[in-house]
C-alpha positions as CSV (number, residue, x, y, z in Angstrom):
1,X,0.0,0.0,0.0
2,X,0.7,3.5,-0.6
3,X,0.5,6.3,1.8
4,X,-0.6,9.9,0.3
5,X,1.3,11.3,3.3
6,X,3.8,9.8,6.1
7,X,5.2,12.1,9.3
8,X,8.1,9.7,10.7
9,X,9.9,10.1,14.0
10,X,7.5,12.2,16.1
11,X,6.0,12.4,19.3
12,X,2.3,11.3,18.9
13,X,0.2,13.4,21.8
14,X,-2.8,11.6,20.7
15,X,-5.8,14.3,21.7
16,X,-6.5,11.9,24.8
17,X,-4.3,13.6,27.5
18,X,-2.3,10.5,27.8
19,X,1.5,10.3,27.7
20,X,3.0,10.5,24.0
21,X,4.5,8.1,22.3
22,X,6.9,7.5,19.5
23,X,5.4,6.7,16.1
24,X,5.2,7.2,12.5
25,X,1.5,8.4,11.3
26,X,0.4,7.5,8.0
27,X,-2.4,9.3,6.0
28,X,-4.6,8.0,2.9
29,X,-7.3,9.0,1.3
30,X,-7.6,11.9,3.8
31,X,-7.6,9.9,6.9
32,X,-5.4,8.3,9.6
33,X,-4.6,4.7,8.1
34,X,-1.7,3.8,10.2
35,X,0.1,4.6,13.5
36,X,3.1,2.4,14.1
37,X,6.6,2.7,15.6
38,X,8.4,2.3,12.3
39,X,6.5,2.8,8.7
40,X,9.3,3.2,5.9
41,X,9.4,6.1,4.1
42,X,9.0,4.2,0.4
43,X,5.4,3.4,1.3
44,X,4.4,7.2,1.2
45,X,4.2,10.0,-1.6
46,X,5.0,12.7,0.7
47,X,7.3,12.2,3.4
48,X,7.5,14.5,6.8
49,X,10.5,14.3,9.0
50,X,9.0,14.7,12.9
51,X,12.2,14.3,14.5
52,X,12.3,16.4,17.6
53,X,8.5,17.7,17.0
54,X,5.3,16.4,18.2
55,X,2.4,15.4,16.1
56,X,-1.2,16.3,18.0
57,X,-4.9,16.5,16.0
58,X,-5.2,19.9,14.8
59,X,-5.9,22.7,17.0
60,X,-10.0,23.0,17.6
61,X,-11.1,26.9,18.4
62,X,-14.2,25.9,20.5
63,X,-15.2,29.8,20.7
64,X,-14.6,31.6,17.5
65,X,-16.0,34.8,15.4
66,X,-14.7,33.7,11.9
67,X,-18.1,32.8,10.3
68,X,-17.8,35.3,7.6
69,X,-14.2,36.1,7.6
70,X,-13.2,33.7,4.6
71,X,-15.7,36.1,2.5
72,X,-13.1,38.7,2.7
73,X,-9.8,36.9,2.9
74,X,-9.9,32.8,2.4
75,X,-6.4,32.1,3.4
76,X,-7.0,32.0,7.5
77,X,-3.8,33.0,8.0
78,X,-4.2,34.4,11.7
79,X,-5.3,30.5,12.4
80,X,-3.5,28.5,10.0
81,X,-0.1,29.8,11.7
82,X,-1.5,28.9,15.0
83,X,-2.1,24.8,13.9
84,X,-6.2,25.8,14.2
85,X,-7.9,23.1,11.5
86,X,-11.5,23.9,12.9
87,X,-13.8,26.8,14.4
88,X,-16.8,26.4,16.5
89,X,-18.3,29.6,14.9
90,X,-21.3,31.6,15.2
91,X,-20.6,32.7,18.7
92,X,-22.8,35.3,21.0
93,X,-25.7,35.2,19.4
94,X,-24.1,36.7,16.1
95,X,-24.4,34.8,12.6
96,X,-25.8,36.6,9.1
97,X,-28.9,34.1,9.1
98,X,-31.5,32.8,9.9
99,X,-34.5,35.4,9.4
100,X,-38.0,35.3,7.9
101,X,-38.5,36.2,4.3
102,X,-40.5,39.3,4.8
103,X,-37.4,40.7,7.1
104,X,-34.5,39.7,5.2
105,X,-33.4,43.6,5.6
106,X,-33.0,43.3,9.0
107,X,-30.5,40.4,8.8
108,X,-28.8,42.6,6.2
109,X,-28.7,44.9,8.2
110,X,-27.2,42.8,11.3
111,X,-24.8,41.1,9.2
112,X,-23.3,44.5,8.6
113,X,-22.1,46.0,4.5
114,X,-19.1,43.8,4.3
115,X,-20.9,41.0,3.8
116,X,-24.3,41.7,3.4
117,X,-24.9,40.1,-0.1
118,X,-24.4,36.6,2.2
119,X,-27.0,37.3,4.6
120,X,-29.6,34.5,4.3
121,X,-32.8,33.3,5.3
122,X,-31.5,29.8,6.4
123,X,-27.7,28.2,7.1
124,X,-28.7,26.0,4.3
125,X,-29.6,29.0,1.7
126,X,-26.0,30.6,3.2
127,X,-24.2,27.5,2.1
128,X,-25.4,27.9,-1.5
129,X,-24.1,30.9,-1.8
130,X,-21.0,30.1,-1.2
131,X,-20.7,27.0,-3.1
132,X,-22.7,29.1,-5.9
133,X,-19.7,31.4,-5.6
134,X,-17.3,28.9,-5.5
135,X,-15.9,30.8,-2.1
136,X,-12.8,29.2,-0.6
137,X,-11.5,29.2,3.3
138,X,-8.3,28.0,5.1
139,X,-10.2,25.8,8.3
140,X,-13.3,23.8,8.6
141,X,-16.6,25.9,10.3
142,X,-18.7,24.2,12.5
143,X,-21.4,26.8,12.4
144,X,-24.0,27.3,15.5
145,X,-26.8,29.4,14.6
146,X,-26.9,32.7,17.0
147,X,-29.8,33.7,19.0
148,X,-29.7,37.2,18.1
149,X,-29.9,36.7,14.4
150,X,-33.1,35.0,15.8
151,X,-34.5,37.5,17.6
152,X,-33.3,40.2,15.2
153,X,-35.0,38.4,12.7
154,X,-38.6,37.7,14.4
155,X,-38.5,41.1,16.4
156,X,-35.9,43.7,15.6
157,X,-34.6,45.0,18.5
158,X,-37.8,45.6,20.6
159,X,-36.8,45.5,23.9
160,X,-39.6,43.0,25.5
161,X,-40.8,39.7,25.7
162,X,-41.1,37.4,22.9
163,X,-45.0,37.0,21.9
164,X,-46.4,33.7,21.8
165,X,-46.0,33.7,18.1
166,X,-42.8,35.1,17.8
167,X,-41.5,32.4,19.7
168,X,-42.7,29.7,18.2
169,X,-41.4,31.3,14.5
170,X,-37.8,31.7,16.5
171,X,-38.4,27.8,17.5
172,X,-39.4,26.8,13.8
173,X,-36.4,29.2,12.1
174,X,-33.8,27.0,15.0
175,X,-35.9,23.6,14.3
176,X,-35.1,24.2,10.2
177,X,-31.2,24.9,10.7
178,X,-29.9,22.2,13.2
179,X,-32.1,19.9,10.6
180,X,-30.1,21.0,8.0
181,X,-26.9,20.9,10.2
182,X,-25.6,23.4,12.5
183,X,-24.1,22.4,16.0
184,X,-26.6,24.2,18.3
185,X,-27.0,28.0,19.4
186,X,-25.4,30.8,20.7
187,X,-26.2,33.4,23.2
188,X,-25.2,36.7,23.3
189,X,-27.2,37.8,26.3
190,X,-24.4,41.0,26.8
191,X,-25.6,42.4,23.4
192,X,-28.6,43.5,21.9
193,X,-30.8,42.2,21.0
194,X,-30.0,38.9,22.9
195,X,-29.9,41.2,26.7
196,X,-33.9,41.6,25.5
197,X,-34.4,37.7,26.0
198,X,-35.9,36.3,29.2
199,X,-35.5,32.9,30.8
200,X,-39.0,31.2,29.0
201,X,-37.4,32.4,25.7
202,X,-34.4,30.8,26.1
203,X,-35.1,27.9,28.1
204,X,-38.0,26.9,24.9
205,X,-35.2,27.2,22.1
206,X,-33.0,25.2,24.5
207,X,-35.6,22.5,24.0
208,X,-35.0,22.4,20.0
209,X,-32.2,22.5,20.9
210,X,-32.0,19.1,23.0
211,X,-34.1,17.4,20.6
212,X,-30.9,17.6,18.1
213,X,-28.3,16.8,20.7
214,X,-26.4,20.4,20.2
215,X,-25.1,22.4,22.5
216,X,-26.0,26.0,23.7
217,X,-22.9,28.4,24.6
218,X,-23.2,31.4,25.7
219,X,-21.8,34.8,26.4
220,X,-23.5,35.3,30.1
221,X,-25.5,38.4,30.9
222,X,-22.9,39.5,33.1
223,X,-19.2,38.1,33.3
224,X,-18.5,40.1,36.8
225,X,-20.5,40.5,40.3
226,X,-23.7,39.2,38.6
227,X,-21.5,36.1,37.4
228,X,-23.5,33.1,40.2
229,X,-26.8,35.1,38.6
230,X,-26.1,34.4,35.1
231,X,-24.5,30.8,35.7
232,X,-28.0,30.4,37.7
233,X,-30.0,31.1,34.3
234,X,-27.7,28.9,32.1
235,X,-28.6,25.7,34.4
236,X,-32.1,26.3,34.1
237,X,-31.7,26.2,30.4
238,X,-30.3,22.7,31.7
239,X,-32.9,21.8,34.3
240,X,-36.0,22.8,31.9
241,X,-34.9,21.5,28.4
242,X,-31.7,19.1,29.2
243,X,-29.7,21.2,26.2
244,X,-25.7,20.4,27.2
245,X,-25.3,24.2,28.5
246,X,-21.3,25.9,27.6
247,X,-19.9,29.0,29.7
248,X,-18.4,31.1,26.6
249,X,-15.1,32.9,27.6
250,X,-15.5,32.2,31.7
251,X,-14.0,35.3,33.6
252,X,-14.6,37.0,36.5
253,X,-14.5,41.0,34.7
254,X,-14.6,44.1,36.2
255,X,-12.4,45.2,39.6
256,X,-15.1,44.5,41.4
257,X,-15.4,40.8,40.4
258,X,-11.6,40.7,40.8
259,X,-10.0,37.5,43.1
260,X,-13.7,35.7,42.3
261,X,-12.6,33.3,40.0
262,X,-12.5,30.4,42.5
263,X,-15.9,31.5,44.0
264,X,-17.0,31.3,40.4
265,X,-15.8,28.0,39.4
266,X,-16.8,26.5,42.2
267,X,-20.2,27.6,41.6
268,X,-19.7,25.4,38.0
269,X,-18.3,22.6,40.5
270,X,-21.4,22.5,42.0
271,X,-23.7,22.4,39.1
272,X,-21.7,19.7,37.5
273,X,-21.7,17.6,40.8
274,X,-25.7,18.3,40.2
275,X,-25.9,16.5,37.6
276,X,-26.1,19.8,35.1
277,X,-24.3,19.3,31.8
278,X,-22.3,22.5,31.8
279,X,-18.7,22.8,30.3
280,X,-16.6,26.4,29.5
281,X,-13.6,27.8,27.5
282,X,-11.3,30.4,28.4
283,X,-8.8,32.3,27.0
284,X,-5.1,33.0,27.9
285,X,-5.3,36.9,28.2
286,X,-6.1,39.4,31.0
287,X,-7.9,41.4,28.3
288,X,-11.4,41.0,26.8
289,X,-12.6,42.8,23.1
290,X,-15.5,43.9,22.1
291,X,-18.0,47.1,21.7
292,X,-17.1,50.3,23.6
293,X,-20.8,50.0,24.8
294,X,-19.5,47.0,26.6
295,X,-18.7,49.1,29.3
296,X,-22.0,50.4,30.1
297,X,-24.8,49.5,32.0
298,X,-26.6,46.7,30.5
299,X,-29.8,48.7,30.5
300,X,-28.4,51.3,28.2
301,X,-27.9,49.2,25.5
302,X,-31.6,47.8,25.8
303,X,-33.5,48.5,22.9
304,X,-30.3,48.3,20.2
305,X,-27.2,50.4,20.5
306,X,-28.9,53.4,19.3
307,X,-30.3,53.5,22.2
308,X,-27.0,54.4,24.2
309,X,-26.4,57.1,21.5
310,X,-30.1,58.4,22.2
311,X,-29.3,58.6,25.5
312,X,-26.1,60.5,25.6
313,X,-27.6,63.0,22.9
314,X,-30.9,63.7,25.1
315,X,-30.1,66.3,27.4
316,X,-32.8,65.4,29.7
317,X,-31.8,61.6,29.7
318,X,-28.3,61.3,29.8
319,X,-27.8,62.2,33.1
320,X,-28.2,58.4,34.9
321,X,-26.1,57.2,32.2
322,X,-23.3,59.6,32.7
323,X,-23.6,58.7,36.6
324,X,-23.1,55.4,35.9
325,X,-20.1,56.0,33.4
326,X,-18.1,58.3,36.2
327,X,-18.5,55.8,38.6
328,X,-16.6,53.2,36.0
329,X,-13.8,55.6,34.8
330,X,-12.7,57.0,38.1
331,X,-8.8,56.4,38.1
332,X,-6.0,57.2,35.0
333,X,-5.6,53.1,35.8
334,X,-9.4,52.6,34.7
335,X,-9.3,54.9,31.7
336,X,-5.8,53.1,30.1
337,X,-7.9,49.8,30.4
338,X,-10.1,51.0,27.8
339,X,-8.1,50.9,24.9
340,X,-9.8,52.3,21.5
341,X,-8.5,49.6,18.4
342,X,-10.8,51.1,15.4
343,X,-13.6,53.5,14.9
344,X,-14.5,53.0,11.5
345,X,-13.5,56.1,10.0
346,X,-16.0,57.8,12.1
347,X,-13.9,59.0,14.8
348,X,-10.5,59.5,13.8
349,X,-8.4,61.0,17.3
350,X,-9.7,58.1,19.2
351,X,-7.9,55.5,16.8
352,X,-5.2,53.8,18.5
353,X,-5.7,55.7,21.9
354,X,-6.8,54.7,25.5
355,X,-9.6,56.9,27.3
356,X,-7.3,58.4,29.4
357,X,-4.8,59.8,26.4
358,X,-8.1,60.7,24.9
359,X,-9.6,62.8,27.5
360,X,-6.4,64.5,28.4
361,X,-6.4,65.2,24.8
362,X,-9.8,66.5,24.3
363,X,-9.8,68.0,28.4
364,X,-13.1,66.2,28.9
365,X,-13.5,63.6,31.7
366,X,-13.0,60.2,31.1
367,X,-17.0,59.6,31.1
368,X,-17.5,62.1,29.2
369,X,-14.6,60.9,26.6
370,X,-16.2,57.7,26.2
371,X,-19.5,58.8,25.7
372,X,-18.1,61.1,22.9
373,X,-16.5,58.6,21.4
374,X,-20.1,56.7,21.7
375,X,-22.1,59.2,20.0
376,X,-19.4,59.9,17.4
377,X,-18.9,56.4,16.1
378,X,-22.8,56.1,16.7
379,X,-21.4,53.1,19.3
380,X,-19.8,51.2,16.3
381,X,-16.0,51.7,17.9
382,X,-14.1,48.7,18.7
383,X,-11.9,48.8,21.6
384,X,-9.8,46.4,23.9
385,X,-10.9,46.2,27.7
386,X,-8.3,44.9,30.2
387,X,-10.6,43.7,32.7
388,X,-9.4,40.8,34.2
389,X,-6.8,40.3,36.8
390,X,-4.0,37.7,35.8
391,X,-4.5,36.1,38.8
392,X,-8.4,34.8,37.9
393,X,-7.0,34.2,34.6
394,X,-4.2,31.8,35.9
395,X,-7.2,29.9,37.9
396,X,-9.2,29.8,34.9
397,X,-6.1,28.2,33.0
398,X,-5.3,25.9,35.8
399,X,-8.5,24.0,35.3
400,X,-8.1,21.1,33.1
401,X,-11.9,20.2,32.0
402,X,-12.4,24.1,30.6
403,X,-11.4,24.2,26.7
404,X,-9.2,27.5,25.7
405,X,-11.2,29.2,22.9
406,X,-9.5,32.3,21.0
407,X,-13.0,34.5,21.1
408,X,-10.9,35.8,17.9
409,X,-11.5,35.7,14.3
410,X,-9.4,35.0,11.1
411,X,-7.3,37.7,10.1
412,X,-4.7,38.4,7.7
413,X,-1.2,39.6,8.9
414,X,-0.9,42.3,6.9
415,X,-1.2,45.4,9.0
416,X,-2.4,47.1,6.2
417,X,-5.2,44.7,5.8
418,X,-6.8,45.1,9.4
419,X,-8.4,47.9,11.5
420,X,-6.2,49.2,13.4
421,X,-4.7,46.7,16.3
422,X,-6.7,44.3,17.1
423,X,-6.5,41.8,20.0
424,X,-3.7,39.8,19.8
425,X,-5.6,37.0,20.8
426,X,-6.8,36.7,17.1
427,X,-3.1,35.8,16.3
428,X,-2.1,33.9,19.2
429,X,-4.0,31.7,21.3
430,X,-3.3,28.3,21.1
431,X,0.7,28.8,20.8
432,X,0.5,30.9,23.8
433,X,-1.5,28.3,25.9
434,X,1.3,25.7,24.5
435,X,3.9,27.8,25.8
436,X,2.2,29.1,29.3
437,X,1.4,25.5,30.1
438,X,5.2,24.9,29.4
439,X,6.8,27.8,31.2
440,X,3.7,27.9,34.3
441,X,3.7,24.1,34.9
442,X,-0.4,24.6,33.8
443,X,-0.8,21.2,32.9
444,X,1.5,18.6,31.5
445,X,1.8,18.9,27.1
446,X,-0.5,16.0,26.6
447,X,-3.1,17.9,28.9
448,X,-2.4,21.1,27.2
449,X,-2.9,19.4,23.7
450,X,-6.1,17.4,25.2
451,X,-7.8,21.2,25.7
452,X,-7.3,22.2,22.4
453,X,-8.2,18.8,20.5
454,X,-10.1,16.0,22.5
455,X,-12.2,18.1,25.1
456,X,-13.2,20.6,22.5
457,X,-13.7,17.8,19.9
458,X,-16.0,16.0,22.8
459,X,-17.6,19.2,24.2
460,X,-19.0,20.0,20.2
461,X,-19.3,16.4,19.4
462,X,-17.4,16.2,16.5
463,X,-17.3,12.4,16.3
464,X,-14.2,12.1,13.6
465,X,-12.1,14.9,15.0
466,X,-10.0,15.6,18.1
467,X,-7.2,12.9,18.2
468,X,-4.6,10.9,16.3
469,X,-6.4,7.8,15.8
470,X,-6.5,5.3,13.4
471,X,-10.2,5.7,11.2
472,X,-9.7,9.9,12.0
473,X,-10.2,12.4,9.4
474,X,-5.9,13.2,9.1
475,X,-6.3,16.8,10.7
476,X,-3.0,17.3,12.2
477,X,-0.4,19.8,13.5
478,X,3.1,19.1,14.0
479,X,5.3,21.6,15.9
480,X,8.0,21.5,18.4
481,X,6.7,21.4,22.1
482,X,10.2,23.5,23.4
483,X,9.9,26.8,21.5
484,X,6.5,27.0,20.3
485,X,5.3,30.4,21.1
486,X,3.5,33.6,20.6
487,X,4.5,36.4,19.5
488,X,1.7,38.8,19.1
489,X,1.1,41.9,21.5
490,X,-1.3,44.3,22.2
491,X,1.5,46.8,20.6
492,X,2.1,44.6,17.8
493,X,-0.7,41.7,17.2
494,X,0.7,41.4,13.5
495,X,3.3,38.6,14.7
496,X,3.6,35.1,13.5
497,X,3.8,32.2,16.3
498,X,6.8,30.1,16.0
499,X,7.1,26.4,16.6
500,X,4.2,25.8,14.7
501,X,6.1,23.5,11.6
502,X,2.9,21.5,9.7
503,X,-0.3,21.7,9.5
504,X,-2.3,19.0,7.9
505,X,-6.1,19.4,6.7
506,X,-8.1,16.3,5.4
507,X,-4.4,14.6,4.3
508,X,-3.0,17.5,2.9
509,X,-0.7,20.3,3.8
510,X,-2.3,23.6,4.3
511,X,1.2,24.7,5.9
512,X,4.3,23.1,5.0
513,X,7.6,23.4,6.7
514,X,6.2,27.1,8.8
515,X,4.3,28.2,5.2
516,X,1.2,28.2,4.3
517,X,0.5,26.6,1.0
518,X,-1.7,28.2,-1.5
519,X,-3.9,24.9,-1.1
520,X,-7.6,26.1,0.9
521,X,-8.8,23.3,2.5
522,X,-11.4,24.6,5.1
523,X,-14.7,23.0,4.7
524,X,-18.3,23.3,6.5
525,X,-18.9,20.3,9.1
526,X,-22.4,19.7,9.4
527,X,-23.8,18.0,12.4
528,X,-25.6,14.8,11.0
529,X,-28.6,14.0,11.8
């Protein structure tokens, strides 16, 4: 027999979180055919030499934003370079479909200009279009349909409870998609219109849900002091329709949440003990991204985003707001943690600059510089928040049954070809966990490859992905366990990782020897029925 494809002399850490082993891995017909000690090189086409390295599955992002990303650039670079071979996508409540047929402008609309043309009606009309285009993409989606394309869809962004009859279209819009092969649904109950949603709402689409066997994750309603709240709703998503229930992104944000983290996973501890099926990913950086309306009061934000810009332009309403915003910005310390990456164009002098350089600038306050930069970018600036303390982050990292997740999306490196600087966690992730597990003593290699193949592979249920094993679709990355590393920063996020050496897709190499190929191997996994 011959091999397409043959990586000799490696380390095999096999997804599983047991010890590696020494083996060859042969690949044919885009799977794993053979793992032995010795498998001479004549028997393959292509020939790797692994000595020194280790071969692992390829890296699974269990909490990623690239859904649409390959419409503007297919090559994935900012994953490719990492070993990423797959993206749970679709995450906080954020996809360009589903939506009725008589409101196909408001998912337009939500989907945003870059990409509007794509906006569908269905994941399945979505996929057509893309294979009617003939669009490319460097890593496999597994796509989850977002609850507040849902909602957006059924109700705009009216800011009450869902009628009887809007729910049950939200139910039959969810029913039609996991049928035709998305992974479950996402939350995004931090962002309009998703913060709108009450517990009936959520806990009835949890049931479709369950029906399928997917999974709901979720961006909680609040990541800080409301943290055992929002955990509390999530298990009653459990508890009323048995959906397997995932904590997107688990922090404890915002000073006053700061040293919680144990309190918090404790309270997931519980739960579990329970008998809830809850899981979580985290990421490996003090610092979250997102809208600059992400610092407000959840209530602001009510209604739309607009509505925050409302606010701060009525003269007669603005005034609780701006309370609430000088509470938040009260030290030079909480205005540098606000870091403004991109304002669209709108709002030139904020680009590139934290609240507290801004106000001095403008010789506002800090409140009153963010709620400029709100009205002014009409709440459409993206900024970096470091609102974490390292120490909660280190907790979160120590525990080994929470998947790391990038929260990132698939970029270019090409300064040039991005919006100003954004998070470097879009460039980074999975090297930096490699290397932090390495240099921290977080968890043994095999563990640290386990939360980035297996448990994320077992968490989604992908059923032929996750580990090295004979029968397994032949995703792999091959890199060297001693100086894998990242290299992006919040200065310079435009960095390559290094140790990263192959990366195999389906039995073929999508980077070759720290390259990428020009080959664009990313397909759509479907959840079967």
């Amino acid at each position: 027999m011959t091999y397409d494809l043959l990586i000799q002399n490696s380390r095999v850490a096999d997804g599983t979180g047991q010890p590696a082993y020494q083996a060859d891995v042969a690949v044919l017909d885009g799977k794993i055919a053979q793992i032995a000690p010795s498998i001479p090189a004549d028997c393959a086409r292509q020939v790797l030499d692994g000595q020194g390295l280790v071969t692992a599955p390829g890296f699974i992002d269990i909490h990623s934003h690239s859904d649409s990303y390959f419409l503007r650039d297919d090559r994935g670079e900012s994953r490719i370079y990492q070993g990423v071979t797959t993206e749970l996508a679709g995450q906080c409540g954020s996809t360009i479909y589903p939506c009725p047929a008589e409101h196909m402008d408001r998912i337009r609309q939500f989907a945003g200009k870059e990409v509007e043309e794509y906006a569908s009606g269905s994941l399945a009309e979505f996929l057509e279009k893309v294979k009617r285009d003939g669009r490319k993409m460097g890593t496999n989606l597994a796509p989850l349909i977002g609850h507040g394309a849902l909602r957006c869809g059924v109700m705009g962004y009216e800011d009450r409870k869902a009628l009887p009859e809007e729910l049950a279209q939200m139910e039959a819009l969810l029913r039609r998609d996991m049928e035709a092969g998305a992974w479950g649904l996402s939350l995004g109950l931090g962002y309009t219109p998703g913060v709108s949603a009450d517990g009936p709402e959520l806990q009835a689409l949890g049931q479709v849900v369950a029906d399928f066997g997917g999974l709901i994750t979720s961006h909680m309603r609040d990541q800080g002091l409301g943290t055992p709240a929002s955990l509390e709703e999530m298990y009653e998503i459990f508890r009323r329709s048995g959906a397997h229930v995932h904590i997107a992104h688990f922090k404890a944000s915002g000073k006053a949440a700061w040293g919680k983290a144990p309190e918090f996973v404790e309270n997931v501890r519980r739960a579990q003990a329970q008998g809830v099926h809850v899981t979580a990913d985290v990421y490996p950086y003090a610092a979250s991204s997102s809208n600059v309306t992400n610092s407000f009061p959840k209530w602001a934000i009510h209604g739309g985003l607009q509505r925050a810009v409302a606010l701060l332009q009525d003269p007669e309403q603005r005034g609780e707001l701006m309370s609430q915003l000088e509470r938040i910005f009260v030290t030079e310390q909480d205005g540098r943690s606000l870091y403004v990456v991109d304002t669209g164009g709108m709002y030139p002098p904020a680009d590139g600059k934290d609240i507290w350089q801004l106000s001095q600038q403008l010789g506002l306050s800090m409140a009153e510089t963010v709620a400029k930069v709100t009205v002014e970018t009409m709440a459409q600036a993206a900024c970096i928040s470091f609102c974490m303390d390292q120490g909660d982050v280190d907790h979160m990292l120590s525990q080994n049954d929470f998947a790391i997740g990038s929260d990132g999306v698939s970029l270019p490196f090409a300064p040039e070809l991005n919006a100003g600087k954004p998070h470097p966690r879009n460039f980074g992730t999975f090297p930096r966990f490699l290397r932090l597990a390495r240099e921290n003593k977080i968890c043994s290699l095999e563990e640290a490859v386990r939360r980035i193949t297996g448990l994320p592979a077992q968490i989604i249920g992908l059923p032929d992905r996750g580990f090295v094993k004979e029968g397994m679709i032949a995703d792999l990355t091959v890199f060297d366990p001693e100086t894998v590393t990242d290299k992006a920063t919040f200065e310079n996020p435009f960095q390559k990782p290094e140790g990263v050496r192959h990366v195999i897709m389906a039995g073929r190499p999508a980077l070759l020897d720290g390259r990428q190929t020009e080959l664009r191997l990313g397909q759509f996994i479907l959840k079967q029925q």
